[in-house]
C-alpha positions as CSV (number, residue, x, y, z in Angstrom):
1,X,57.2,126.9,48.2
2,X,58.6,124.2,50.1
3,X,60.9,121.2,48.6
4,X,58.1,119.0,49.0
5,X,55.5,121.1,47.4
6,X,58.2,121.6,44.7
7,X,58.4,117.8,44.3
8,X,54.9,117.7,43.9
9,X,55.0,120.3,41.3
10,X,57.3,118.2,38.9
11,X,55.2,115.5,38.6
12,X,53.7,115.0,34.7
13,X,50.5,113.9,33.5
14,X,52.3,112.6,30.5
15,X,54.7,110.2,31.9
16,X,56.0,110.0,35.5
17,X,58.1,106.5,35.1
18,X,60.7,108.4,33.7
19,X,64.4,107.9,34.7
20,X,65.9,110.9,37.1
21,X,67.7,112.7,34.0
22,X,70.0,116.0,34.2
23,X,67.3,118.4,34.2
24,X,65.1,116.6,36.7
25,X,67.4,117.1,39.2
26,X,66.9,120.7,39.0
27,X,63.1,120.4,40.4
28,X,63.6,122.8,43.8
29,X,66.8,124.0,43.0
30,X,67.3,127.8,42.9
31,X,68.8,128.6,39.7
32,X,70.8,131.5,38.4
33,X,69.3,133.1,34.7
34,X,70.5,135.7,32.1
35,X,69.2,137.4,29.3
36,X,69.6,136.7,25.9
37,X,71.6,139.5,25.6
38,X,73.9,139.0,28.6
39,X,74.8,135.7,27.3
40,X,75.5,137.6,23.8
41,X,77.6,139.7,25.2
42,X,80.0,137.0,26.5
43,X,80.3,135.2,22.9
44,X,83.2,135.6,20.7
45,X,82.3,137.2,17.2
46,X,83.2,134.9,14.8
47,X,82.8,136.1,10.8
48,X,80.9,134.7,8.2
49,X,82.4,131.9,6.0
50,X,84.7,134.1,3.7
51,X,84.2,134.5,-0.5
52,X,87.9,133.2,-0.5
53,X,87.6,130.6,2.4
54,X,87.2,126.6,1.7
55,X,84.3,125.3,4.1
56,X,87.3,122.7,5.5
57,X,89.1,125.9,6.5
58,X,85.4,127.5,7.7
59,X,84.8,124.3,10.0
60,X,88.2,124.6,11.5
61,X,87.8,127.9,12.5
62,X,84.1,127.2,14.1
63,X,85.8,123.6,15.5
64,X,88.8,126.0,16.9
65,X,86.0,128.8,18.7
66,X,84.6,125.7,20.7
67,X,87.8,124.0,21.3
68,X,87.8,125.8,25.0
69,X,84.3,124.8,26.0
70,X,81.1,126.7,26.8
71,X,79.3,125.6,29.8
72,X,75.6,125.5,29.8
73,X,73.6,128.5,30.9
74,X,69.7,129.0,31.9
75,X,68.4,132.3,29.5
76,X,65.4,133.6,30.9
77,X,62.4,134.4,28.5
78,X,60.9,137.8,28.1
79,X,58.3,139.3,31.6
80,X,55.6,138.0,29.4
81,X,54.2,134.6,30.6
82,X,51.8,133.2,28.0
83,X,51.4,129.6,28.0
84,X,50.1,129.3,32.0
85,X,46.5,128.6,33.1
86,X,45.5,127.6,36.6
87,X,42.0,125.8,37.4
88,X,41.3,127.1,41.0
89,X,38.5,123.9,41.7
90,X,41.0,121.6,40.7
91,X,44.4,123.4,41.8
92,X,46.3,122.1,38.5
93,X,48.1,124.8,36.7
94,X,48.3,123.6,33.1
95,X,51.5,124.7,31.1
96,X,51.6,125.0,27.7
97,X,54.9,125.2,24.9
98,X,54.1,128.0,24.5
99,X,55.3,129.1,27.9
100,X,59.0,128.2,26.8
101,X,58.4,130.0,23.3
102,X,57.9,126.8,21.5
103,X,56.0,127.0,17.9
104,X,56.7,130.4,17.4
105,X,58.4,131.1,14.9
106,X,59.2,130.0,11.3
107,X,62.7,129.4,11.7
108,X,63.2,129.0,7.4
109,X,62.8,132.5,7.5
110,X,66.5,133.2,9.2
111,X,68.1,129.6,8.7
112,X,66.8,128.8,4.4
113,X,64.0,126.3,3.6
114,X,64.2,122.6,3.8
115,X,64.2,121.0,0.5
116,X,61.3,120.0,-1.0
117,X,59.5,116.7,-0.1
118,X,61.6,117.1,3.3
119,X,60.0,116.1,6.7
120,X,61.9,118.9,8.4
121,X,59.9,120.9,11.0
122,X,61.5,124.6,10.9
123,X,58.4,125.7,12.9
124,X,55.8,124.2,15.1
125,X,58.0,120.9,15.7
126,X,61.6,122.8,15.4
127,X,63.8,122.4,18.2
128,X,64.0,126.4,18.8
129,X,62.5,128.9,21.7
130,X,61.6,132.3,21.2
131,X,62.9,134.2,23.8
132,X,61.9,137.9,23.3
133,X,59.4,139.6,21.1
134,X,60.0,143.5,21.2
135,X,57.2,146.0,19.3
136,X,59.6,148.8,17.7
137,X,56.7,150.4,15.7
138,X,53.8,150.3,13.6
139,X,52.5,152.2,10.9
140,X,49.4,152.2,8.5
141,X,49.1,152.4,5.0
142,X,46.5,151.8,1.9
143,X,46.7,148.5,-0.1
144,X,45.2,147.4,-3.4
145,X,44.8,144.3,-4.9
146,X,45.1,143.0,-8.6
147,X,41.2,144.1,-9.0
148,X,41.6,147.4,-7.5
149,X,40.0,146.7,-4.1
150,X,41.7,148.6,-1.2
151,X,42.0,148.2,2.3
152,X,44.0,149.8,5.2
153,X,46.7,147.4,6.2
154,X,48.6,147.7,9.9
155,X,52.7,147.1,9.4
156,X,54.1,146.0,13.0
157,X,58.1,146.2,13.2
158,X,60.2,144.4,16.2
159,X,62.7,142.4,16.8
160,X,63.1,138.5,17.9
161,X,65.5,137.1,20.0
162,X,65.4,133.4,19.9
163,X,67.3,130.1,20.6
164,X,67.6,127.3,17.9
165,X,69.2,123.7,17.9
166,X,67.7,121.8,14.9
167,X,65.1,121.8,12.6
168,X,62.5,119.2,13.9
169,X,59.9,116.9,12.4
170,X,56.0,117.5,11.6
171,X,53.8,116.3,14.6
172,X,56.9,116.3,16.8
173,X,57.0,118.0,20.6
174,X,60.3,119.7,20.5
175,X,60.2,117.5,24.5
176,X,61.3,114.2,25.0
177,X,58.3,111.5,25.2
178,X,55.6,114.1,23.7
179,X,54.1,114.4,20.8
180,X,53.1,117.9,19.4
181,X,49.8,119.1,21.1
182,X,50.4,122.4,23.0
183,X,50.5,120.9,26.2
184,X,53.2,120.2,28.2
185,X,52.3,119.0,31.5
186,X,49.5,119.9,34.2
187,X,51.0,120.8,37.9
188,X,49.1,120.0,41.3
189,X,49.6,123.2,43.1
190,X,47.8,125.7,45.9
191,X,46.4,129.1,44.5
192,X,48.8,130.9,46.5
193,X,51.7,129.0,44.6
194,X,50.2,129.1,41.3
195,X,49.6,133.3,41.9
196,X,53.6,133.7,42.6
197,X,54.2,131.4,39.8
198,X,52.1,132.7,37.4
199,X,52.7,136.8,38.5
200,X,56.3,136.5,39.8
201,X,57.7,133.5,37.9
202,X,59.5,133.0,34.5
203,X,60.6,130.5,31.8
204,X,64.0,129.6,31.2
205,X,66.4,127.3,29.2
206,X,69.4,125.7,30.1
207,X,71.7,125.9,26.8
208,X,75.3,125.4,25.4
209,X,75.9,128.1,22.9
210,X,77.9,126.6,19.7
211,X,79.7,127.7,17.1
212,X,78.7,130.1,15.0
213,X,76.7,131.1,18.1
214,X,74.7,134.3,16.3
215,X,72.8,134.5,13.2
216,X,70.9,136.9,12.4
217,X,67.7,137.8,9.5
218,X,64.2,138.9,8.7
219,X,60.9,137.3,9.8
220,X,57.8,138.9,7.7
221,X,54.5,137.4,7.8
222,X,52.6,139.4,4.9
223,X,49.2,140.9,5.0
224,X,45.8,139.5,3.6
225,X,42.7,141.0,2.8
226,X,41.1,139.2,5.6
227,X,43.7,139.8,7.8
228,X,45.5,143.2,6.8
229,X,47.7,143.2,9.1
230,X,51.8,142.6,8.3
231,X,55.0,141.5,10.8
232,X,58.0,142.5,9.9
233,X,60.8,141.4,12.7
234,X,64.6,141.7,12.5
235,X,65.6,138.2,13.8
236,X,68.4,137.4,16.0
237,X,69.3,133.4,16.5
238,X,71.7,131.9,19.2
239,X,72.9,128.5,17.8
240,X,73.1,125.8,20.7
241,X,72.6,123.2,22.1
242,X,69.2,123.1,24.2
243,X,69.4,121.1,27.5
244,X,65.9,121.5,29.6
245,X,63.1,123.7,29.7
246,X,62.3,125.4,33.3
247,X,59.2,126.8,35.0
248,X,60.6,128.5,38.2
249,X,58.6,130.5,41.0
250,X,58.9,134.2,42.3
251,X,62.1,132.8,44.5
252,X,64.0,131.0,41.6
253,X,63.5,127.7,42.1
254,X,62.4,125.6,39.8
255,X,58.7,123.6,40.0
256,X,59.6,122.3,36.5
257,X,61.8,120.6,34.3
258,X,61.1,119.2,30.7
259,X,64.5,117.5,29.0
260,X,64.2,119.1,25.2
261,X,64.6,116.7,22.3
């Protein structure tokens, strides 16, 4: 794809009197991307806050991790791109949040609840991305209810890697200037550049990880009789700070860039 073609690309439907901004000037750039657990890798454990430890002396230690700075780093998402649909009449390829892993998970699950009345989003308005979903099983077993009824009820095991910031608000686009409505911007683009982006492309965020940079949990999403089937997913969180959102082609360079909230 050529720079003006990319150009083209990074125009939105929702708003294109926006100032240039850090992540716009990443539209036909070829960036560089990791994987959630490269970027792991290279963080410094850091322990829990101790039984015996004041939270002054807690902070000081997560203030004294960051003290040397982390610079910002683009993780890729998973080979599956969900979120991408291309009308060939009208050569628009329509992307969707859930292309960056937006509204995916309940974040509660892993982080605590908000307290009651709160207008806290820890899910479909959180500022967090879902970066990989891995199957590690399944099994099936026989359920009964409190009047005896039974069903056969599926039980999916994985794990979830995912990247969170802050809890959000309800009806609020984890993207600056959007409110929450699944999609993010439509792209004027040639079938042959929507097939590379679509086939060869990938999602990716540009993110400075922060102190305590890992938590980790549960996510289980419990059966019903009209849905028997379970989720239960061991959760792994990178606390940081989330920059932009990119859609890049089968070469790397990015067609577009969303500045996150």
């Amino acid at each position: 794809m050529n720079l003006s073609v990319a150009l083209l690309a990074a125009v939105l439907t929702h708003g294109t009197g926006n100032p240039p901004s850090q992540c716009a000037s990443q539209v036909g750039q070829q960036i560089t991307t990791r994987t959630f657990d490269e970027v792991r890798a290279g963080l410094p454990n850091i322990a829990p806050k101790g039984p015996y430890e004041s939270t002054a002396e807690y902070e000081s230690r997560l203030a004294a991790a960051q003290s040397g700075g982390v610079s910002p780093v683009n993780i890729r998402r998973g080979n599956s791109r969900p979120g991408l649909s291309y009308n060939a009449d009208r050569q628009e390829l329509t992307v969707y949040e859930q292309a960056f892993g937006a509204g995916e998970l309940n974040y509660a699950d892993v982080l605590g609840r908000p307290r009651v009345g709160s207008l806290e989003d820890y899910y479909s308005g959180a500022i967090g991305f879902v970066i990989d979903e891995i199957e590690t099983g399944r099994r099936t077993f026989e359920a009964t209810n409190g009047f005896g009824a039974r069903t056969l009820v599926e039980s999916i095991e994985g794990r979830i890697n995912a990247v969170w910031e802050r809890a959000g608000r309800l009806t609020e686009s984890p993207f600056q200037g959007m409110r929450l409505a699944g999609t993010s911007s439509t792209l004027r683009v040639g079938p042959a550049e929507a097939r590379d982006i679509i086939e060869n492309g990938a999602t990716a965020l540009m993110v400075v990880p922060r102190p305590p940079y890992i938590r980790t949990g549960t996510s289980m999403r419990e059966a019903t009789f009209a849905f028997p089937r379970e989720h239960i997913n061991a959760v792994t969180i990178l606390m940081a700070d989330i920059q932009c959102a990119f859609l890049v082609d089968g070469h790397g360079r990015v067609v577009l860039a969303l500045p996150v909230r």
